[in-house]
Backbone of each chain as nested JSON, in Angstrom:
{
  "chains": [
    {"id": "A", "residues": [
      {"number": 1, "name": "UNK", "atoms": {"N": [-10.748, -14.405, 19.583], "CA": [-9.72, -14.182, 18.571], "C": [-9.929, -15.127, 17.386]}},
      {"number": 2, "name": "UNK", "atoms": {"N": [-10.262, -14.328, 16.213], "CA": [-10.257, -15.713, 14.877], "C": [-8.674, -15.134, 14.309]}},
      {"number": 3, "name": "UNK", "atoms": {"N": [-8.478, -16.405, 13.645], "CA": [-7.138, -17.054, 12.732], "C": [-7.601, -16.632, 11.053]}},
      {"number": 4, "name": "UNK", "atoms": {"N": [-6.75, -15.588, 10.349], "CA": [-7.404, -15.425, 8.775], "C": [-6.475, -15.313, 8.083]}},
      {"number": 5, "name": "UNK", "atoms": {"N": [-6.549, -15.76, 6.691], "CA": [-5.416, -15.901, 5.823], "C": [-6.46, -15.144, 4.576]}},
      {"number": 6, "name": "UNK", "atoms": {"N": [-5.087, -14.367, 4.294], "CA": [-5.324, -13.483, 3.212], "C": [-4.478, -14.141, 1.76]}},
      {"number": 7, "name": "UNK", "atoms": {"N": [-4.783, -14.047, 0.294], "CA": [-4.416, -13.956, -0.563], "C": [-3.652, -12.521, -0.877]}},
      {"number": 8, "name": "UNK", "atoms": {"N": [-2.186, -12.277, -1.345], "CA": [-1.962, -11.019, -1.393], "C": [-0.78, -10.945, -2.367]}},
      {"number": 9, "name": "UNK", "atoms": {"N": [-0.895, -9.839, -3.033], "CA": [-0.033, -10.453, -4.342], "C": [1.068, -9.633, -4.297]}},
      {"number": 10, "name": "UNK", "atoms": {"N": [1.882, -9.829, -3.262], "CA": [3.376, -9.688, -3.362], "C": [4.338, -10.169, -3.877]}},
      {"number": 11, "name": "UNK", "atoms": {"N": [5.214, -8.99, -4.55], "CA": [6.422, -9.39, -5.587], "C": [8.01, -9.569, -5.139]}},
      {"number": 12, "name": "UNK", "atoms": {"N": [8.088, -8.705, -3.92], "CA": [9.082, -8.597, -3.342], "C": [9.371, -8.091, -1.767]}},
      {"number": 13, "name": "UNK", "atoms": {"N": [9.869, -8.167, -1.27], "CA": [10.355, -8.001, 0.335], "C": [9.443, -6.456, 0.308]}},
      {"number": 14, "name": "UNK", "atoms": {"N": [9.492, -5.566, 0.016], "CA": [9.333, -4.588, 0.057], "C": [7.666, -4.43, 0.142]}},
      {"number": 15, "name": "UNK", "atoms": {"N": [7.263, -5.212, -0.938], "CA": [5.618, -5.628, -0.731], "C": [5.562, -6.019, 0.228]}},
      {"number": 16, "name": "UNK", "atoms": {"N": [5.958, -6.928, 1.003], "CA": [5.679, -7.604, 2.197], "C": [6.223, -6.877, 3.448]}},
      {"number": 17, "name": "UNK", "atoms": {"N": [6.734, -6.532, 3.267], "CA": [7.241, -4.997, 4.681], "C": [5.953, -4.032, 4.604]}},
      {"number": 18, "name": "UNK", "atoms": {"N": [5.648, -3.736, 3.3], "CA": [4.607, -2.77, 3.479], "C": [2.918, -3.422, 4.19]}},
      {"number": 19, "name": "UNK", "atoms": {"N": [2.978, -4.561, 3.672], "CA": [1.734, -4.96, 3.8], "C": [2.124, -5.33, 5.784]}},
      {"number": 20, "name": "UNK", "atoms": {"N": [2.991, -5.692, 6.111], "CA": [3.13, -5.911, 7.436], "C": [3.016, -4.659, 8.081]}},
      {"number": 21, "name": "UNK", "atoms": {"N": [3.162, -3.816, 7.804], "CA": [3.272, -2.079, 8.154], "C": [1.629, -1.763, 8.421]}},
      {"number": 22, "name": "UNK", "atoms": {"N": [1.363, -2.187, 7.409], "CA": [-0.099, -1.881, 7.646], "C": [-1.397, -2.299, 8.403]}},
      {"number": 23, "name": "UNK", "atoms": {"N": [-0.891, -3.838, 8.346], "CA": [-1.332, -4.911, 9.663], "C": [-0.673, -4.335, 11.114]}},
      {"number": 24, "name": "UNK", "atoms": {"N": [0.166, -3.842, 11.278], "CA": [1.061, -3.847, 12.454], "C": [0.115, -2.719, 12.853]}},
      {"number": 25, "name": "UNK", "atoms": {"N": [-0.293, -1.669, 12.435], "CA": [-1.148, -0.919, 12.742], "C": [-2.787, -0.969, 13.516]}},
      {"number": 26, "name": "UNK", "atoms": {"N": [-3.118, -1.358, 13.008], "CA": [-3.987, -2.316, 13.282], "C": [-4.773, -2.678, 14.579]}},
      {"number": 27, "name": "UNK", "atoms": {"N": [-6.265, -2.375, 15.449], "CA": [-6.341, -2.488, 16.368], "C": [-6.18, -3.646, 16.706]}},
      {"number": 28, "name": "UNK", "atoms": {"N": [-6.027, -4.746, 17.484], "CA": [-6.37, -6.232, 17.669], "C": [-5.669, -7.102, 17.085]}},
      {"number": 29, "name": "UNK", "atoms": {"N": [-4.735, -6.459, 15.917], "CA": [-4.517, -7.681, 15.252], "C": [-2.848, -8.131, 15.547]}},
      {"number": 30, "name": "UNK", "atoms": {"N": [-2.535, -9.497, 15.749], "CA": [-1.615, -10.033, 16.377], "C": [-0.538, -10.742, 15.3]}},
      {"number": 31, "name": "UNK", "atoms": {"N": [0.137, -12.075, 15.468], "CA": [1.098, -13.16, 14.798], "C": [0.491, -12.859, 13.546]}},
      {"number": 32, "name": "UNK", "atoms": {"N": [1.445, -11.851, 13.043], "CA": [0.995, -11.485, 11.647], "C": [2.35, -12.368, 10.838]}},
      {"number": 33, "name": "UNK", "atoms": {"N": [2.141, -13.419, 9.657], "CA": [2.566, -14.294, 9.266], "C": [2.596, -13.756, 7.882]}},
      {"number": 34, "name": "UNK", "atoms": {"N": [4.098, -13.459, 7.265], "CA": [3.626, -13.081, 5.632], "C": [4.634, -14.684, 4.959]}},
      {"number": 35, "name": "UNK", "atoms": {"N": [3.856, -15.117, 3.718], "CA": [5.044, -15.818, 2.711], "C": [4.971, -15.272, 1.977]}},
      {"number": 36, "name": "UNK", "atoms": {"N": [6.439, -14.791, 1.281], "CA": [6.125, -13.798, 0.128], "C": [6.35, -14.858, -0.883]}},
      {"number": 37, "name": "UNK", "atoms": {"N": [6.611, -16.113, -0.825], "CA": [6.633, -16.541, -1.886], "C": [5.223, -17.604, -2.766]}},
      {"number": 38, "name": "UNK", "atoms": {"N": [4.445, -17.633, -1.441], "CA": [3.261, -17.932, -1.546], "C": [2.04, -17.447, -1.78]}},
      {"number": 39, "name": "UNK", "atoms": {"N": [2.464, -16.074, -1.378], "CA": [1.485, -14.67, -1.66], "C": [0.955, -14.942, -0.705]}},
      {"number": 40, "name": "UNK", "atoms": {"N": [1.275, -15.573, 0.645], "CA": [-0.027, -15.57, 1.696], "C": [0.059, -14.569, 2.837]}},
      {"number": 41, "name": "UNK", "atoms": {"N": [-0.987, -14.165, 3.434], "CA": [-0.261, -13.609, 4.59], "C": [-1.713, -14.135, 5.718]}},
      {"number": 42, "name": "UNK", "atoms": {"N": [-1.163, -14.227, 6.857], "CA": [-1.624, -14.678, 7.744], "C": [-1.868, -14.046, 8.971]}},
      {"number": 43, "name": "UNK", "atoms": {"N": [-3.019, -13.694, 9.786], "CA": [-2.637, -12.923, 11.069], "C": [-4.29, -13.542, 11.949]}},
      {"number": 44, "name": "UNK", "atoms": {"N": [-4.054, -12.982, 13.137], "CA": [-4.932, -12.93, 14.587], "C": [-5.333, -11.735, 14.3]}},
      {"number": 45, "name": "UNK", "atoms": {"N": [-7.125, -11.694, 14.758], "CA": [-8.061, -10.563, 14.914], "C": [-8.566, -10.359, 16.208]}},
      {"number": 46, "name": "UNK", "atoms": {"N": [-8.577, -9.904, 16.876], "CA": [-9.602, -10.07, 18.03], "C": [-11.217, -8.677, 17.484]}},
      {"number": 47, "name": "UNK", "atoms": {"N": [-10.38, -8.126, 16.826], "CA": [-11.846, -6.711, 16.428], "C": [-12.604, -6.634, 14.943]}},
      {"number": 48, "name": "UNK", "atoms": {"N": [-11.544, -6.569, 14.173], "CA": [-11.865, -6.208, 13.185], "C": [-11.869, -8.148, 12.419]}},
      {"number": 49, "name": "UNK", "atoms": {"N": [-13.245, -7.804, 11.218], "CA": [-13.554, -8.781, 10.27], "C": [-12.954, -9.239, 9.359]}},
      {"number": 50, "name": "UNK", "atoms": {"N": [-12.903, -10.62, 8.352], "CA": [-11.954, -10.71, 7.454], "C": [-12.407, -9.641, 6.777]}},
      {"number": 51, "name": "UNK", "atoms": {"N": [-13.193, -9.338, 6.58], "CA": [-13.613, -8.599, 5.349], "C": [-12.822, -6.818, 5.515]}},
      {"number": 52, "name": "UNK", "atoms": {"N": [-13.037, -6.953, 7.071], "CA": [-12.294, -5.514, 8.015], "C": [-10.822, -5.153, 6.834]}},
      {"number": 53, "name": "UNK", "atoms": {"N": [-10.288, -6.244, 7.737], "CA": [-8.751, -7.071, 7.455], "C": [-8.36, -6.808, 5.863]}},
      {"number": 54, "name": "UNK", "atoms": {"N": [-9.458, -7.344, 4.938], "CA": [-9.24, -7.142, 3.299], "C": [-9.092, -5.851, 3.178]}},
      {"number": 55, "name": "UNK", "atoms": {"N": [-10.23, -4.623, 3.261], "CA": [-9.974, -3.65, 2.774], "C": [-8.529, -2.579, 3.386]}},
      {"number": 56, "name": "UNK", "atoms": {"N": [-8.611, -3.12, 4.49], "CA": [-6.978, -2.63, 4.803], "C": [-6.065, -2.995, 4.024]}},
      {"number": 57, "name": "UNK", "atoms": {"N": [-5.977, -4.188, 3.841], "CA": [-4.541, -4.701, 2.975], "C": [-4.908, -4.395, 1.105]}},
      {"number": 58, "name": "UNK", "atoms": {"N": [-6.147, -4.133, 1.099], "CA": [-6.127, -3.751, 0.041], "C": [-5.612, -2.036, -0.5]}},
      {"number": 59, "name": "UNK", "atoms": {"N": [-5.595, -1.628, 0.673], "CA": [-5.109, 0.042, 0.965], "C": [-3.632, 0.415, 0.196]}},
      {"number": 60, "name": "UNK", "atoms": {"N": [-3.502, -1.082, 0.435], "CA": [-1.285, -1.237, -0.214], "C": [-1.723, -1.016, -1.784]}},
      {"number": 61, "name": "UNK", "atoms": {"N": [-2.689, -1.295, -2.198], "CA": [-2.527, -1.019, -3.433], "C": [-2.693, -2.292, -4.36]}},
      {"number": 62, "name": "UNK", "atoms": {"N": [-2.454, -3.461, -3.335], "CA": [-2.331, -4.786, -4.104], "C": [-3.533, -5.813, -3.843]}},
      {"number": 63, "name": "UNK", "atoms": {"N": [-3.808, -7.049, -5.067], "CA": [-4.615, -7.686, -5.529], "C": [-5.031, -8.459, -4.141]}},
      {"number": 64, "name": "UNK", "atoms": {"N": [-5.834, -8.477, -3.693], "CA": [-5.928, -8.858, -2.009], "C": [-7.58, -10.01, -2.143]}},
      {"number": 65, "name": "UNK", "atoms": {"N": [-7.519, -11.469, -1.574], "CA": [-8.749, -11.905, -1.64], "C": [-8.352, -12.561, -0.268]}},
      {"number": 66, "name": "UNK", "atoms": {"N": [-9.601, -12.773, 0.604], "CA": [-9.676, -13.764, 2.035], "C": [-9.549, -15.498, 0.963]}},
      {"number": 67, "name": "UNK", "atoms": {"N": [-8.962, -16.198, 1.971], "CA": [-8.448, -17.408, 1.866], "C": [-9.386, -18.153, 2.631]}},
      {"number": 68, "name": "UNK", "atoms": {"N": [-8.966, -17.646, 3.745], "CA": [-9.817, -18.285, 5.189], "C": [-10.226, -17.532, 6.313]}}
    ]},
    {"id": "B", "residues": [
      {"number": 1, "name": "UNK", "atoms": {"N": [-3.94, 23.696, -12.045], "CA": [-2.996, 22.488, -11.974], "C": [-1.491, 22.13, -11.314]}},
      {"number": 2, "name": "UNK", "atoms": {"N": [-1.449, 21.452, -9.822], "CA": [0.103, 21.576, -9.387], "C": [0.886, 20.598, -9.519]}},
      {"number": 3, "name": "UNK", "atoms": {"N": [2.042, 20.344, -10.107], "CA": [2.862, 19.012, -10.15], "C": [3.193, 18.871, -9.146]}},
      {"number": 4, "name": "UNK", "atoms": {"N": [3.428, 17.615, -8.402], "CA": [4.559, 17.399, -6.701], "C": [5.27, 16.276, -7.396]}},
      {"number": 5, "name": "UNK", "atoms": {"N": [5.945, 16.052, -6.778], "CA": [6.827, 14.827, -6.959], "C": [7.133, 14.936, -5.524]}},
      {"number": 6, "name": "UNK", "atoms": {"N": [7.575, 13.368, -4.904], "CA": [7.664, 12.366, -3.818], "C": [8.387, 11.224, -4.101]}},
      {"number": 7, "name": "UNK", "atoms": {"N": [9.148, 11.318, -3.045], "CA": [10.343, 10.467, -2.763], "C": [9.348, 9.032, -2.557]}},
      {"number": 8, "name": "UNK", "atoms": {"N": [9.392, 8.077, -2.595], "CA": [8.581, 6.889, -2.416], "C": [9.65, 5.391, -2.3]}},
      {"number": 9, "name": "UNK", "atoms": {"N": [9.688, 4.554, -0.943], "CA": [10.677, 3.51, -1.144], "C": [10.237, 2.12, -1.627]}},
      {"number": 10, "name": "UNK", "atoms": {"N": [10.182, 2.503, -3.068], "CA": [9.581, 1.398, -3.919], "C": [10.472, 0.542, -4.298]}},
      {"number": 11, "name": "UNK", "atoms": {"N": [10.633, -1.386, -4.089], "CA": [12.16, -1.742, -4.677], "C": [11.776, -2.561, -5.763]}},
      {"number": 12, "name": "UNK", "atoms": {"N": [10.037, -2.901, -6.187], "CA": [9.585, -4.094, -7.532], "C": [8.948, -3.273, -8.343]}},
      {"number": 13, "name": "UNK", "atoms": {"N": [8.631, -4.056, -9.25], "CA": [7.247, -2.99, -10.32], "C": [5.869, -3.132, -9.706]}},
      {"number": 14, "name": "UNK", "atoms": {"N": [5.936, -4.617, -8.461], "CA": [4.865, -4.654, -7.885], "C": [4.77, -3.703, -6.927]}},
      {"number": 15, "name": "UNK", "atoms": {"N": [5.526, -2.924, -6.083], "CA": [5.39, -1.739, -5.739], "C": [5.14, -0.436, -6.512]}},
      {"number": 16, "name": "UNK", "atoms": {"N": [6.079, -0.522, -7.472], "CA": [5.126, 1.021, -8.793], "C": [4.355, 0.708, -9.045]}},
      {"number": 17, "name": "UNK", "atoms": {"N": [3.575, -0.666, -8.616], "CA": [2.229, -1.242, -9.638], "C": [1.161, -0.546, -8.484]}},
      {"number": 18, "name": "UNK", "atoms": {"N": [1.384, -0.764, -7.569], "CA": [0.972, -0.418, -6.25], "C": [0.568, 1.001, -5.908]}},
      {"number": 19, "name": "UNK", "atoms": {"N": [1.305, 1.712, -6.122], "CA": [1.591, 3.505, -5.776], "C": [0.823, 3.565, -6.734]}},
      {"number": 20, "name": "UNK", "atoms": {"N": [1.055, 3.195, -7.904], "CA": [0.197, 3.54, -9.418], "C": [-1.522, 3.391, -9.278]}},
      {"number": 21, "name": "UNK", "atoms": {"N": [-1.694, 2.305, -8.464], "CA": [-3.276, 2.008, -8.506], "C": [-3.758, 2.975, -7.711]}},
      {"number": 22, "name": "UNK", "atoms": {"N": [-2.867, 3.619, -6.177], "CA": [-3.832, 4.295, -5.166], "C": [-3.563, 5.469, -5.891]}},
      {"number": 23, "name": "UNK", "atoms": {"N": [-2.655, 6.185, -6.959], "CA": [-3.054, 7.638, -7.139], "C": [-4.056, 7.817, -8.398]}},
      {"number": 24, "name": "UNK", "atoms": {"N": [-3.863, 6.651, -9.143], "CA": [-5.027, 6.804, -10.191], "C": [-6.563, 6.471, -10.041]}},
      {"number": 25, "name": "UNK", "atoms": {"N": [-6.568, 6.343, -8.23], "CA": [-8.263, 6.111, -7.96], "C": [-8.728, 7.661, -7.049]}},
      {"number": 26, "name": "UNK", "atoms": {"N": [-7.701, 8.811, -7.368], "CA": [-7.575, 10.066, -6.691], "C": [-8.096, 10.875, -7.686]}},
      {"number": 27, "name": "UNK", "atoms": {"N": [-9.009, 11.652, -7.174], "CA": [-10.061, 12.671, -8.009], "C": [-9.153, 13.878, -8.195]}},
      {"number": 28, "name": "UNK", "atoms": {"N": [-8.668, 14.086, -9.537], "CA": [-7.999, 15.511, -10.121], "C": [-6.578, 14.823, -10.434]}},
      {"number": 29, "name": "UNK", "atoms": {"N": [-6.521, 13.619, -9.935], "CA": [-4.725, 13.312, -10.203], "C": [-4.646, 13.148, -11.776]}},
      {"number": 30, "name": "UNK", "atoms": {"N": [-3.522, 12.994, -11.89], "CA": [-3.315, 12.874, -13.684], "C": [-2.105, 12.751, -13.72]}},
      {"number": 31, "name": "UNK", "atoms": {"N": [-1.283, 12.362, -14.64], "CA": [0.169, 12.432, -15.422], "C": [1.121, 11.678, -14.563]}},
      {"number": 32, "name": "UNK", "atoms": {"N": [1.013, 10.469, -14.0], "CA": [1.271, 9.813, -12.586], "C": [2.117, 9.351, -13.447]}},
      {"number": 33, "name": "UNK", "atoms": {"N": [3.822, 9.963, -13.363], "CA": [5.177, 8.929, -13.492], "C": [5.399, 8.35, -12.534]}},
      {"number": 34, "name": "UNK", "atoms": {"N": [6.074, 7.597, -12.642], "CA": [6.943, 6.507, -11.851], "C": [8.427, 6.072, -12.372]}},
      {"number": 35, "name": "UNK", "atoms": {"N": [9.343, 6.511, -11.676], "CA": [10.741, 6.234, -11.284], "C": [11.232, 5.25, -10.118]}},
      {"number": 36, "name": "UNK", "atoms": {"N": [11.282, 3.499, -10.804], "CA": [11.18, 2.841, -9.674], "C": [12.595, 2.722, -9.12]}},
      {"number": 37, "name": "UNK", "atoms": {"N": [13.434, 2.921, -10.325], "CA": [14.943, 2.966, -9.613], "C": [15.599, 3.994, -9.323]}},
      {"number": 38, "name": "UNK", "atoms": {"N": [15.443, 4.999, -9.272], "CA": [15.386, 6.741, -8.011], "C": [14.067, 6.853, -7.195]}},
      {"number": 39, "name": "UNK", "atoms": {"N": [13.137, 6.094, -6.814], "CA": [12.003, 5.475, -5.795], "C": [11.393, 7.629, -6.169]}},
      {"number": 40, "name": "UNK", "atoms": {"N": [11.573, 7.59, -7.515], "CA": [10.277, 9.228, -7.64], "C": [9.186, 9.182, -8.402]}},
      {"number": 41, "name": "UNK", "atoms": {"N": [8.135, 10.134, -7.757], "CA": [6.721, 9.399, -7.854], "C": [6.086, 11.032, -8.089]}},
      {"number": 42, "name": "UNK", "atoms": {"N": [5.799, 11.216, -9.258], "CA": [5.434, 12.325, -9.952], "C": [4.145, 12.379, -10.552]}},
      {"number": 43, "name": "UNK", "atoms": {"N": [3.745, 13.111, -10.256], "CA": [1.974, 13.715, -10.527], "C": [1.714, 14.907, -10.624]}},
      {"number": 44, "name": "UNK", "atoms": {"N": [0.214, 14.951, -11.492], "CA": [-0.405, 16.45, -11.16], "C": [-1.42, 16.207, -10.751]}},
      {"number": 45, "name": "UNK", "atoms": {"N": [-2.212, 17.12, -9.935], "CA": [-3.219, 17.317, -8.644], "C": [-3.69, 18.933, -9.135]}},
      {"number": 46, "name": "UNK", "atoms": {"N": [-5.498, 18.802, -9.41], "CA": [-6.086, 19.6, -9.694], "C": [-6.782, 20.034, -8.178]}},
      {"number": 47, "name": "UNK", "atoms": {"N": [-6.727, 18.711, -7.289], "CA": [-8.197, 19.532, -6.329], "C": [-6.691, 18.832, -4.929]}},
      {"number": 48, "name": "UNK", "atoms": {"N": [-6.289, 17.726, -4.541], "CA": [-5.506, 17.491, -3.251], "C": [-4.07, 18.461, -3.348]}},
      {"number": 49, "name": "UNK", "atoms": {"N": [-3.604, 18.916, -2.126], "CA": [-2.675, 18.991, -1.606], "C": [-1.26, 18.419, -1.975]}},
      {"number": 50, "name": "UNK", "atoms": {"N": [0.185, 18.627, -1.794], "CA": [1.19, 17.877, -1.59], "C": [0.592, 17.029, -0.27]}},
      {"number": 51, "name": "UNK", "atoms": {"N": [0.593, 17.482, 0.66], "CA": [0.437, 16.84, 1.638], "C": [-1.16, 15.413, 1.806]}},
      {"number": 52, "name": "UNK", "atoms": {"N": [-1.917, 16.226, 1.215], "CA": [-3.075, 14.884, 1.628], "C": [-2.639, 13.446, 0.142]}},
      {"number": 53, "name": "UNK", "atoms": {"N": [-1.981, 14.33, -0.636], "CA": [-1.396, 13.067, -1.836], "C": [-0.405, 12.449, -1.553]}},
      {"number": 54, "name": "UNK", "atoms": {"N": [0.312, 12.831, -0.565], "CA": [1.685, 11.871, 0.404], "C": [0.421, 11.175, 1.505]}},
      {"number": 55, "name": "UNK", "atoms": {"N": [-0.468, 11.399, 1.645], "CA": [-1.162, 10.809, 3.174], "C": [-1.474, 9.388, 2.426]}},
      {"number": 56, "name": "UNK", "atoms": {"N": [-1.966, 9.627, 1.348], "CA": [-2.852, 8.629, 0.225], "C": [-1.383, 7.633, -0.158]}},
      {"number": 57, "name": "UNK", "atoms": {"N": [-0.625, 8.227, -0.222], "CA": [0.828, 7.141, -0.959], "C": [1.201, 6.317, 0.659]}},
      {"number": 58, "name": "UNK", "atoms": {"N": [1.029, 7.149, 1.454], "CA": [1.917, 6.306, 2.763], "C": [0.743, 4.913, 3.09]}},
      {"number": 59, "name": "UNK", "atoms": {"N": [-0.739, 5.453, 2.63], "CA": [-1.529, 4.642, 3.204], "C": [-0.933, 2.96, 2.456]}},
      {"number": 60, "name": "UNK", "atoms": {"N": [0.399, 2.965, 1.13], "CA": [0.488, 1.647, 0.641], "C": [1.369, 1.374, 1.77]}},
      {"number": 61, "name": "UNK", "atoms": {"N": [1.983, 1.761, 2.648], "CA": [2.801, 0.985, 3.885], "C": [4.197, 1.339, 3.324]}},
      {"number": 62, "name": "UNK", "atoms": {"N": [4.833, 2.187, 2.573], "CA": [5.748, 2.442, 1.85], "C": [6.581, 3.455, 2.331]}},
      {"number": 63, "name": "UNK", "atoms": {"N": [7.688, 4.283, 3.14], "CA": [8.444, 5.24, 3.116], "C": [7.988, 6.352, 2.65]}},
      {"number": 64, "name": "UNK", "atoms": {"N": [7.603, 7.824, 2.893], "CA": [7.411, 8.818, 1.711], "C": [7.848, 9.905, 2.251]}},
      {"number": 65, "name": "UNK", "atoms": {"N": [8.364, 10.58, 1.382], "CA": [8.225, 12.371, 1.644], "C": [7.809, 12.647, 0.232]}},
      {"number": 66, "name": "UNK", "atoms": {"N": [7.65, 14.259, 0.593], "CA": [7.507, 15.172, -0.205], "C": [8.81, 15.511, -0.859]}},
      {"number": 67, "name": "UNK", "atoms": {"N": [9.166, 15.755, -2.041], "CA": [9.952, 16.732, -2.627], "C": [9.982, 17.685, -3.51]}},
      {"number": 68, "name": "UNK", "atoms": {"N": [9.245, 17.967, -4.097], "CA": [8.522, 19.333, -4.505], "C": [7.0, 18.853, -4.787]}}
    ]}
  ]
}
């Protein structure tokens, strides 16, 4: 299992419900962690790559870069 | 050329900013309004469906139906 933090450019609750919606989906992926006021979001992989992970959350529509 | 319009539960502009990017990277879409405070999400579609252009909006993690 790796630990990855995403950059994600949420404006409001609603951004961040969606982007959790979309992680929640997700094969493998676990303690999905959003700050919406930090723009961060945070989660557990066991399958898929950060890079996996990016183009999903980039699916929301929003400005999305790996952190860590 | 068919217009649809779709109910969409958008509550920032970073969500219309959002809906806005995934239908304007859609081959035949065009004339993409946005109504962020009645959450309606209006287009025309030369080559997709109502239905595969709601598949493409849900993929932002967002609420959707169809309404015409």
């Amino acid at each position: 299992m790796t630990s990855h933090t995403f950059n994600v450019d949420m404006t409001c609750g609603g951004c961040s419900k969606a982007v959790n919606a979309i992680l929640s989906k997700l094969d493998g992926v676990s303690n999905i962690q959003i700050d919406l006021e930090k723009k961060i979001v945070k989660c557990d992989s066991t399958k898929l790559t950060a890079e996996e992970l990016l183009t999903n959350i980039q699916k929301t529509g929003k400005k999305s870069s790996i952190v860590a």
